[in-house]
C-alpha positions in Angstrom: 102.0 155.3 24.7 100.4 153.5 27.8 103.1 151.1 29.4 102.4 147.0 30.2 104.7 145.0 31.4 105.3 141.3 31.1 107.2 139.8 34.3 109.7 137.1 32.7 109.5 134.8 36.0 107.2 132.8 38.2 106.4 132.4 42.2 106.6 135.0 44.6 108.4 137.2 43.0 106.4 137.5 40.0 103.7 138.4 42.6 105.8 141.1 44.1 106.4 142.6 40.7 103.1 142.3 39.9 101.6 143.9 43.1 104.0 147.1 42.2 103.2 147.2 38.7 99.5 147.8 40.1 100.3 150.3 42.9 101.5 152.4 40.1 98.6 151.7 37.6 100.6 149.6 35.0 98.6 146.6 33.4 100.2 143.5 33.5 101.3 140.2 31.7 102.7 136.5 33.2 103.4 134.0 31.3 103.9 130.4 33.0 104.6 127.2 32.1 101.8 124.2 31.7 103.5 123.1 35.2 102.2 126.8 36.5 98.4 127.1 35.0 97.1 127.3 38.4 99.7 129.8 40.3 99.0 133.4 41.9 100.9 134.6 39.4 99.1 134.0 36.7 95.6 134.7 38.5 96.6 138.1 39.5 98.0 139.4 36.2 95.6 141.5 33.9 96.9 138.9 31.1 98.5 135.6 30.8 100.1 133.8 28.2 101.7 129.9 28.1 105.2 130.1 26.9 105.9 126.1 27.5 106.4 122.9 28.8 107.5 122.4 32.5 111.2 122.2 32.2 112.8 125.6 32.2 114.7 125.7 29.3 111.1 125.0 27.6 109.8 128.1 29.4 111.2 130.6 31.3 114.7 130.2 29.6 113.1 130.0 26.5 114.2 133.3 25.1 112.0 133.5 21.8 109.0 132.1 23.5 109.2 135.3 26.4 109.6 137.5 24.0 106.7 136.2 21.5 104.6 136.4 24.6 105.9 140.0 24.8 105.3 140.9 21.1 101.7 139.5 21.3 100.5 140.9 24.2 102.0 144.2 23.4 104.1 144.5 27.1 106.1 147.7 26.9 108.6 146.9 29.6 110.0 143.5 30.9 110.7 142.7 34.5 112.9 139.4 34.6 113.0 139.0 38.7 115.7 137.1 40.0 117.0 133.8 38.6 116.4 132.3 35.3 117.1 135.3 32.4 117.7 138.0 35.1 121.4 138.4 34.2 121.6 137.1 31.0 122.9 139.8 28.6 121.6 138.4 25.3 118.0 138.3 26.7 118.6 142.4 28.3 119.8 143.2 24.9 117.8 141.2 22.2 114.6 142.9 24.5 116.2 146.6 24.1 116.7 145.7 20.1 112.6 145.0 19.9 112.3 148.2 21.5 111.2 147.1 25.0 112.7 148.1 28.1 114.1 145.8 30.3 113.7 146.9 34.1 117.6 146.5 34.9 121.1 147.6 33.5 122.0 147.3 30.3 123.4 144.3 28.2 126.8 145.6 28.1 126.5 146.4 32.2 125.8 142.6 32.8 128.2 141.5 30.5 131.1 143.7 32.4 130.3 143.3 36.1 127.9 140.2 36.0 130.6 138.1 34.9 132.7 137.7 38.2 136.2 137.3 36.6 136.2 140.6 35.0 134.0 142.5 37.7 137.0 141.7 40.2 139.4 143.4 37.5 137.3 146.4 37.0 136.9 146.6 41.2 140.5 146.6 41.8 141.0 149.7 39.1 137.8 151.1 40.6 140.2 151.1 44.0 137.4 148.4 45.9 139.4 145.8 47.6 139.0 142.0 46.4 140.0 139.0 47.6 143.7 138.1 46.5 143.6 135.3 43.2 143.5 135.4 39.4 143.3 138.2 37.2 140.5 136.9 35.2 139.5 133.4 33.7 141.3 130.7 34.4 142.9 128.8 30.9 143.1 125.4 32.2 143.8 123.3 35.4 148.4 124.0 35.3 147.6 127.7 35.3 144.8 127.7 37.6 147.1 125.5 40.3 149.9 127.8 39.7 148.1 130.8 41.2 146.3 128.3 44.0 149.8 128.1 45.3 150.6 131.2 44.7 148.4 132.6 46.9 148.3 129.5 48.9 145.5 127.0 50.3 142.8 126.8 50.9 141.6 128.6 47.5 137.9 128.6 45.9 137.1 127.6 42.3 134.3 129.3 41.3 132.2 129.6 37.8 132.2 132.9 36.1 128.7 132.8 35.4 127.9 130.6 39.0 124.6 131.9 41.0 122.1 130.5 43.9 125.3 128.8 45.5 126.6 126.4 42.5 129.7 126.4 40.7 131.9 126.9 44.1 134.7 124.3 45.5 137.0 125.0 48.2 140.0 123.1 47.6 142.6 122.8 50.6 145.1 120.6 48.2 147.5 120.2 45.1 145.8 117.0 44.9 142.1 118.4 45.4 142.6 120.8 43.2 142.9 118.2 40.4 140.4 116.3 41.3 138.0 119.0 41.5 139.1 121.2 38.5 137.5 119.3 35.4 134.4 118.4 37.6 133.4 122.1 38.7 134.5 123.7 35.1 131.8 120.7 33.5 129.2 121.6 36.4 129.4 125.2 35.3 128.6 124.4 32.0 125.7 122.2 32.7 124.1 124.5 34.7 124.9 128.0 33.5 126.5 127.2 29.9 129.7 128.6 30.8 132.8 126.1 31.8 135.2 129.1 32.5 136.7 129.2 36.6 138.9 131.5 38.2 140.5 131.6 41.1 140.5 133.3 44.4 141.9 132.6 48.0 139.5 131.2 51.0 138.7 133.1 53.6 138.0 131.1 56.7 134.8 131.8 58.5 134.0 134.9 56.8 130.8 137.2 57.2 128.7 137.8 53.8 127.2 141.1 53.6 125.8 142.6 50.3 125.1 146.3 49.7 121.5 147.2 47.6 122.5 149.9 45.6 120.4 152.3 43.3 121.4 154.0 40.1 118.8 156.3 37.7 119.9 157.1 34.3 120.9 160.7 35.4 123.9 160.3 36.9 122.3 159.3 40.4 123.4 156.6 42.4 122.7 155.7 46.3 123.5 153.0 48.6 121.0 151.8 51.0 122.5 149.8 54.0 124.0 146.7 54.3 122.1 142.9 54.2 124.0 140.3 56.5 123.6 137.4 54.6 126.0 134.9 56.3 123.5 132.0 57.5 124.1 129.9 54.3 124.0 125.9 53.8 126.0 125.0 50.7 126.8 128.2 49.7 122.8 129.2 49.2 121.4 131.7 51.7 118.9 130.7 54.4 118.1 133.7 56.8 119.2 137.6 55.8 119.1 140.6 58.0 119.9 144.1 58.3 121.3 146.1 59.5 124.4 143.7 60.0 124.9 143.1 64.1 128.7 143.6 63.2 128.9 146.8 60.7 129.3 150.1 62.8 128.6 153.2 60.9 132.1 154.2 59.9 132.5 150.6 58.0 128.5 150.8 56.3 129.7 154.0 54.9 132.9 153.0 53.8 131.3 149.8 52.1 128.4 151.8 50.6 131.2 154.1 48.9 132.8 151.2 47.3 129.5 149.5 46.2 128.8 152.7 44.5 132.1 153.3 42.7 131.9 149.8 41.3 128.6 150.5 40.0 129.4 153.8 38.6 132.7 152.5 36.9 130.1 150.4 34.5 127.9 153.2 34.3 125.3 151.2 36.0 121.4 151.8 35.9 118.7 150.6 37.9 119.2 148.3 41.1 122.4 145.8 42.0 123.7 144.4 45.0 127.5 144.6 45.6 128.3 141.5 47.7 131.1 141.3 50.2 133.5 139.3 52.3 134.1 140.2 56.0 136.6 138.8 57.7 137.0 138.5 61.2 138.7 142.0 61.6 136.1 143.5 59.5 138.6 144.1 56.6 136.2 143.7 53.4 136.5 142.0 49.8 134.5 142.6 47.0 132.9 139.4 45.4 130.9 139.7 43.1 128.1 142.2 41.8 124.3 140.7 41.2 123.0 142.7 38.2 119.2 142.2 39.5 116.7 142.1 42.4 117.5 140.6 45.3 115.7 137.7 46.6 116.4 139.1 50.4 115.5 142.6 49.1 112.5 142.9 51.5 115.0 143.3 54.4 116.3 146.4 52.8 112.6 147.9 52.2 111.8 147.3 55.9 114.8 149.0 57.5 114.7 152.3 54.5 111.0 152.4 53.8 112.1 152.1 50.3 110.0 150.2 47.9 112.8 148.9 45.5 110.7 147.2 42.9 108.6 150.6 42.3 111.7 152.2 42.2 113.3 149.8 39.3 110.2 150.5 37.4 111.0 154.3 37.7 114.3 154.1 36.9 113.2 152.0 33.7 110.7 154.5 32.8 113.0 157.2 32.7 112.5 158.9 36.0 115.4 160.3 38.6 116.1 158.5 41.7 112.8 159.7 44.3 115.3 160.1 47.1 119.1 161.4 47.5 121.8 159.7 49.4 121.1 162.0 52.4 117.7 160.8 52.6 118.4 157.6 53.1 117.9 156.2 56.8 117.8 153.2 58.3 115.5 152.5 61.2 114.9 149.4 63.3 116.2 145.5 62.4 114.3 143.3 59.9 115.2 139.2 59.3 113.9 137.6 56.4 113.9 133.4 56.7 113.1 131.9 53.4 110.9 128.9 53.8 111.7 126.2 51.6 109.4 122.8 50.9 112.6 120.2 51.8 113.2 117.5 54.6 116.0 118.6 56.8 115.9 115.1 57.8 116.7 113.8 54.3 119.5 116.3 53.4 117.2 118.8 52.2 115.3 116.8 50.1 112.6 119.4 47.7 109.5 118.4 48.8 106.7 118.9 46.0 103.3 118.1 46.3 99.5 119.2 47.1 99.1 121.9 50.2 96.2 120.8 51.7 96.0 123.0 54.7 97.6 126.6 55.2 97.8 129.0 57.9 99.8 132.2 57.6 101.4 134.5 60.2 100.0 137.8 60.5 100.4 140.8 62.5 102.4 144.1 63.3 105.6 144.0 61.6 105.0 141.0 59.9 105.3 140.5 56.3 104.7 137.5 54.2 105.8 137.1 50.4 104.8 134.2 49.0 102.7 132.8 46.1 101.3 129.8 47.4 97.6 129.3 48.8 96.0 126.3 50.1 95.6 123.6 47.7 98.3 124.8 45.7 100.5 122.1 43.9 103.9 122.7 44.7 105.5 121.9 41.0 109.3 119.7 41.1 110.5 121.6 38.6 111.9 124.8 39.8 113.1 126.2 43.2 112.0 124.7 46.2 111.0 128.2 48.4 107.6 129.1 48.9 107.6 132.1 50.8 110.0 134.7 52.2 109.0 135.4 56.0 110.4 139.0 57.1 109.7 140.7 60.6 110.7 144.1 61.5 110.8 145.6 64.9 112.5 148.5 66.4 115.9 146.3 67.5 116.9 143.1 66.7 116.5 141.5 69.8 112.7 142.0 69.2 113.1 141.1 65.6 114.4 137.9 66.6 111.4 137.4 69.2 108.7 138.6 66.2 110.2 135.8 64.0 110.3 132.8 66.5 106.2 133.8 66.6 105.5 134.5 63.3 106.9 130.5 62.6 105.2 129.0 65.4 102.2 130.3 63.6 103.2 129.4 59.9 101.3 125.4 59.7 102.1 124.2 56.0 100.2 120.8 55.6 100.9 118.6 52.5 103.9 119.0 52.0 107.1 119.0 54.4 109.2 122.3 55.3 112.0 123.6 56.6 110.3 126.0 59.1 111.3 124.2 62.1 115.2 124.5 60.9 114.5 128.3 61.0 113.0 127.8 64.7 116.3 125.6 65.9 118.5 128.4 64.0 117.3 131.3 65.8 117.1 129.8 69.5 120.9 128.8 68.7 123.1 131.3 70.8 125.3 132.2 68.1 122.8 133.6 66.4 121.2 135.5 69.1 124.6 137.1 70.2 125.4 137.9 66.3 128.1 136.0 65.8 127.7 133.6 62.9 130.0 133.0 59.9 129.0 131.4 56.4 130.2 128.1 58.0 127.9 127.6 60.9 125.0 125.8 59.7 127.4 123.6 58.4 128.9 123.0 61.7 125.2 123.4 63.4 124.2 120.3 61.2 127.5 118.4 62.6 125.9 119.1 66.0 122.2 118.1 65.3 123.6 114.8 63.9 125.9 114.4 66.6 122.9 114.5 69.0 120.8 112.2 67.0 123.6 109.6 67.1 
C-alpha cells in the first residue's frame, strides 16, 4: 500500500517535515487551524484539512479531530513534530491502535522515559549519572521539603510532564519552597495536565548539552554529537551549537554511551535527544530524555550530514539505520539562533501581526527554516518563533562571523523581533571565548538594563 502522511503540527516545522516527506516521494496531508488558512504549511502539502478553531486545544491538541483528518484523508503515517502531541502517549498509541504509524517511539517508550521522574530512575539502573534528588514523584509539599534539605539548597521543582522551559522553580529556601510548591504543581496542571513535581538539586551555572540519538527497530542505535544548548532565557533555549566549545572527544564519547544505554534500556525506536547537565568540571547529569524531534536539530544535520527527519521516516517505515556508529563524523561548527516575533524592550513581549516587508539571508553555509513569507499574518495563538537561522562553517570562529552577517541581512518589517538580541549576544565576549552557562542571558539582561539606567 502507497504511504501518506499527515504532519500533526504547524509552522516551520511542518514545512521541514513536509519538504522530507517529498524528497522521498511521499504525498502529504496538513491540517491547520482557521487561525492557519493562509500558512506555508498548508500551501505546500498535497492535501489539507481544517481540524478547528484557533486555540490549541480546539486544534492541534484536539486528538479525535487529527485523527479524523487522518482517517479521511487516508494518511498512512503521522509525523507530530515537536510540541503540542509530540510526546503524548495516548495520542502515539490511540494512532498505532487505528493502524497508522506514528513517526516516533512507542506509547509505552514515552510513557517510561518521557515522564522525567521515572526516566531518572530508569537512568540511574541504566548506570547514567543524574543529578542527586527524589526517587520519583513527589506526594506533597512535607515530603518534597524533606528531600530539598536533604540534599540541600538551592533545589529545582520541576513538572513531570514540564517542556519549552515551564514547570521549573529554583528554590534557595525552607520558606521558598512553600511558597512556591502549590503554585508550580497548579501551573503544571494548567499547562501540561499533570500537577505531579519531583525534586532535584541545583546546579549553579551549569552547561546544557543534549545528545541526538538514533534507534531503528533492529536493534540499531547511534549517537550523533553533542548540541550546546546553554544560551537560555527562562529556562527556553535561544541560540544552540555544535559541536560544544567545551566537550573534548573523550567526554562526547563517554556522553554518547550513556545517551544510548538510556535509550536502549526502554527499547527505544526512532530519534530522542538525551539532555544533560555540565558542571563546571565537566562532570555530567542526565535530565531528561525528549521522546521527539528537536527544534535545534538542524545543528546536528549540519555538523553529520545527516538528514534526521528522512531518517525518522525510515525508521518508521521499517528500514535499518542508513549509517553505523562508525560512520558517524562530525565536521566543522554550526549555530542555530531562533528568531522569535517579541520586544526585548518589553520583556519579550510576542509580537503578532501583518509582515509587510521580508528579506532573507542567503548564501554559503547558510540555512534558513522558517514558514513565514511576506505578508504573512503572524497568528497570537501559538509560539512566537518564526524561523530557525543556522550557519555552518569549517570552525566556529567563522561560524560566529557567518551568523553576525546572515542577521545583519535578516530585515523583518511588521512586526518586531528579537534579531538584534541575537546580534548583542554573539558580539558579547563570553560568547565568543565559549564560556557561557544557562545563567548568562539572565545576567546579560541585568547588564543591558544597568546601562539603560
Amino acid at each position: 500500500m502507497a504511504e501518506k502522511l499527515l504532519v500533526a503540527n504547524r509552522g516551520e516545522i511542518a514545512v521541514r517535515v513536509i519538504r522530507a516527506c517529498k524528497e522521498l516521494s511521499i504525498p502529504t496531508v496538513a491540517v491547520y487551524s482557521t487561525a492557519d488558512e493562509h500558512s506555508m504549511h498548508v500551501k505546500l502539502a498535497d492535501e489539507a484539512i481544517c481540524i478547528g478553531e484557533p486555540r490549541s486545544n480546539k486544534s492541534y491538541l484536539n486528538i479525535n479531530n487529527v485523527l479524523s483528518a487522518a482517517v479521511a484523508s487516508g494518511a498512512t503515517m503521522i509525523h507530530p513534530g515537536y510540541g503540542f502531541l509530540s510526546e503524548n502517549e495516548q495520542f502515539a498509541e490511540i494512532v498505532a491502535s487505528c493502524g497508522i504509524k506514528f513517526v516516533g517511539p512507542s506509547a509505552d517508550a514515552i510513557s517510561k522515559i518521557g515522564d522525567k521522574a521515572s526516566a531518572k530512575v530508569i537512568a540511574r539502573k541504566a548506570g547514567v549519572p543524574v543529578v542527586e534528588g527524589s526517587e520519583g514523584i513527589v506526594d506533597g509539599l512535607e515530603e518534597g521539603l524533606k528531600i530539598a534539605k536533604k540534599i540541600g539548597f538551592p533545589v529545582m521543582i520541576k513538572a513531570t510532564s514540564g517542556g519549552g522551559g515551564r514547570g521549573i522553580s529554583i528554590i534557595r529556601s525552607e520558606k521558598e519552597f512553600r511558597d512556591v510548591f502549590n503554585r508550580t504543581s497548579m501551573e503544571a496542571e494548567a499547562s501540561f495536565g499533570d500537577k505531579n513535581l519531583y525534586v532535584e538539586k541545583y546546579i549553579e551555572n551549569p552547561r546544557h548539552i543534549e545528545v541526538q540519538v538514533l534507534c531503528d527497530s533492529h536493534g540499531s542505535c547511534i549517537y550523533l554529537g553533542e548540541r550546546d544548548c546553554s544560551l537560555q532565557r527562562r529556562n527556553q533555549k535561544i541560540i544552540e551549537e555544535g559541536p560544544s566549545p567545551v566537550v573534548n572527544k573523550a567526554l562526547r564519547k563517554k556522553m554518547g554511551e550513556a545517551a544510548v544505554k538510556l535509550a536502549k534500556a526502554v527499547n527505544y525506536v526512532n530519534a530522542g535527544t538525551i539532555e544533560f547537565l555540565v558542571d563546571k568540571n565537566l562532570n555530567f547529569y542526565f535530565i531528561e530524555m525528549n521522546t521527539r524531534i528537536q527544534v535545534e536539530h538542524p545543528v546536528t544535520e549540519m555538523i553529520t550530514g545527516v538528514d534526521l527527519v528522512k531518517e525518522q521516516l525510515r525508521i518508521a517505515l521499517g528500514k535499518p539505520l542508513s549509517l553505523t556508529q562508525k560512520q558517524v563524523v562530525l565536521e566543522g561548527h554550526a549555530i542555530e539562533c531562533r528568531i522569535n516575533a517579541e520586544d526585548v524592550q518589553e520583556n519579550f513581549r510576542p509580537s503578532p501581526g501583518k509582515i509587510t516587508q521580508l528579506i532573507l539571508p542567503g548564501g554559503n553555509g547558510i540555512r534558513l527554516d522558517t514558514h513565514i513569507y511576506p505578508g504573512y499574518e503572524v497568528p497570537p495563538f501559538y509560539d512566537s518563533m518564526l524561523a530557525k537561522l543556522i550557519v555552518y562553517a569549517p570552525t566556529r570562529k567563522e561560524a560566529i562571523r557567518k551568523m553576525l552577517v546572515a542577521l545583519e541581512q535578516f530585515m523583518v518589517d511588521g512586526i518586531t523581533t528579537n534579531i538584534e538580541f541575537h546580534y548583542s549576544l554573539l558580539h558579547t565576549q563570553e560568547f565568543i571565548s565559549g564560556e557561557v552557562d544557562t545563567g548568562f542571558i539572565g545576567r546579560f539582561l541585568e547588564r543591558l538594563k544597568e546601562m539603560h539606567e
